[in-house]
C-alpha positions in Angstrom: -6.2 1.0 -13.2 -9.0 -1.5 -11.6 -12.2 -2.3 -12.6 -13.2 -3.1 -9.5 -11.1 -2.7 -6.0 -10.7 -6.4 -4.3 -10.6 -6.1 -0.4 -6.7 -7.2 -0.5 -5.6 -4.5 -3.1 -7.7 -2.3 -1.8 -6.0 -2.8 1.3 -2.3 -2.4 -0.2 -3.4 1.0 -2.0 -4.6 2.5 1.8 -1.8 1.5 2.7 0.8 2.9 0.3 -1.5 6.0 0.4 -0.6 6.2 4.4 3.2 5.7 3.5 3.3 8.4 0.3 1.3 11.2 3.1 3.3 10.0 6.4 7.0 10.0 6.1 8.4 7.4 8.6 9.8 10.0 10.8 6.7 12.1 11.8 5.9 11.4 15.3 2.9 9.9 16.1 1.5 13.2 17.6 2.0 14.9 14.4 0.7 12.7 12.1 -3.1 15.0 11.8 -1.1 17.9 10.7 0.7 16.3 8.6 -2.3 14.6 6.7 -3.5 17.7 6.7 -1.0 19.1 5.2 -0.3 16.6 2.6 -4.0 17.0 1.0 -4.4 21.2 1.5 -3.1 21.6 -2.0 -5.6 21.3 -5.0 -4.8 17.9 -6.8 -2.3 16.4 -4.2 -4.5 13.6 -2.9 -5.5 12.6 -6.7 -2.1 12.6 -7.2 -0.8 10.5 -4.1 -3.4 8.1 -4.7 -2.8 7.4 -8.5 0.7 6.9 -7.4 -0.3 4.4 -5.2 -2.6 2.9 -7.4 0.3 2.8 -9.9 3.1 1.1 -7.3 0.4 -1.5 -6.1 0.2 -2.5 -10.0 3.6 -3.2 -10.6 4.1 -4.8 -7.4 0.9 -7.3 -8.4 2.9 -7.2 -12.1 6.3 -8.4 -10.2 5.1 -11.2 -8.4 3.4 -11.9 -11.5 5.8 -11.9 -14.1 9.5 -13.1 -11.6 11.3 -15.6 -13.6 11.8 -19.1 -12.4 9.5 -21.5 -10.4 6.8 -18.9 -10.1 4.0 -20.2 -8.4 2.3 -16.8 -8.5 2.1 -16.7 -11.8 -1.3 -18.1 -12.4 -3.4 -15.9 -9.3 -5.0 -13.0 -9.1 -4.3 -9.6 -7.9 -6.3 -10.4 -5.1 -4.2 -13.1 -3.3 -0.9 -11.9 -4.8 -1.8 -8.1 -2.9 -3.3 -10.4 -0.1 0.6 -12.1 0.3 2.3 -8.7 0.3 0.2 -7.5 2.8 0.8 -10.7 5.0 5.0 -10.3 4.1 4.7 -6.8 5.5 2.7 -7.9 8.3 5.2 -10.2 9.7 7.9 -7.6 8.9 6.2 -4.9 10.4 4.1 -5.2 13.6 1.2 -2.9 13.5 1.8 -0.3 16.4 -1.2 -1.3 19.0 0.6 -5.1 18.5 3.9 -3.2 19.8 2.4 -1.4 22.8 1.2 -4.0 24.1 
């Protein structure tokens, strides 16, 4: 997969490791239980991550490889994970920015 995890895509595999384990409609007091849950079986968490690790490498591979004026073309997985993590950002306030 990667030789070596950059902080960005490193970031963006934590990440999609959070939304394979957490379905979007667990409650926030449930969310323990439900990791818990999610890594009890033998093999799962191997399994969740390398699918995560997977998606993260064809997102990088996307950006990478859309036709057209593709300034993205030429950069590393590191600033092209570092962009999708900003894009979600913006899209998605994390939930302590919401309480507030």
């Amino acid at each position: 997969m990667y030789e070596e995890l950059t902080p960005n895509v490193k970031r963006l595999v934590i990440r999609k490791i959070a939304l394979l384990m957490i379905p979007a409609n667990v409650k926030d007091e449930n969310v323990v239980a439900t990791v818990a849950k999610a890594i009890q079986k033998p093999g799962n968490l191997r399994a969740i991550a390398r699918e995560a690790f997977v998606w993260v490498k064809k997102a990088i591979d996307l950006v990478r490889n859309s036709p057209g004026l593709n300034s993205w073309k030429t950069e590393s997985d590191e600033a092209i994970a570092g962009e999708i993590l900003s894009r979600i950002d913006r899209k998605v306030p994390h939930k302590k920015a919401r309480q507030k």
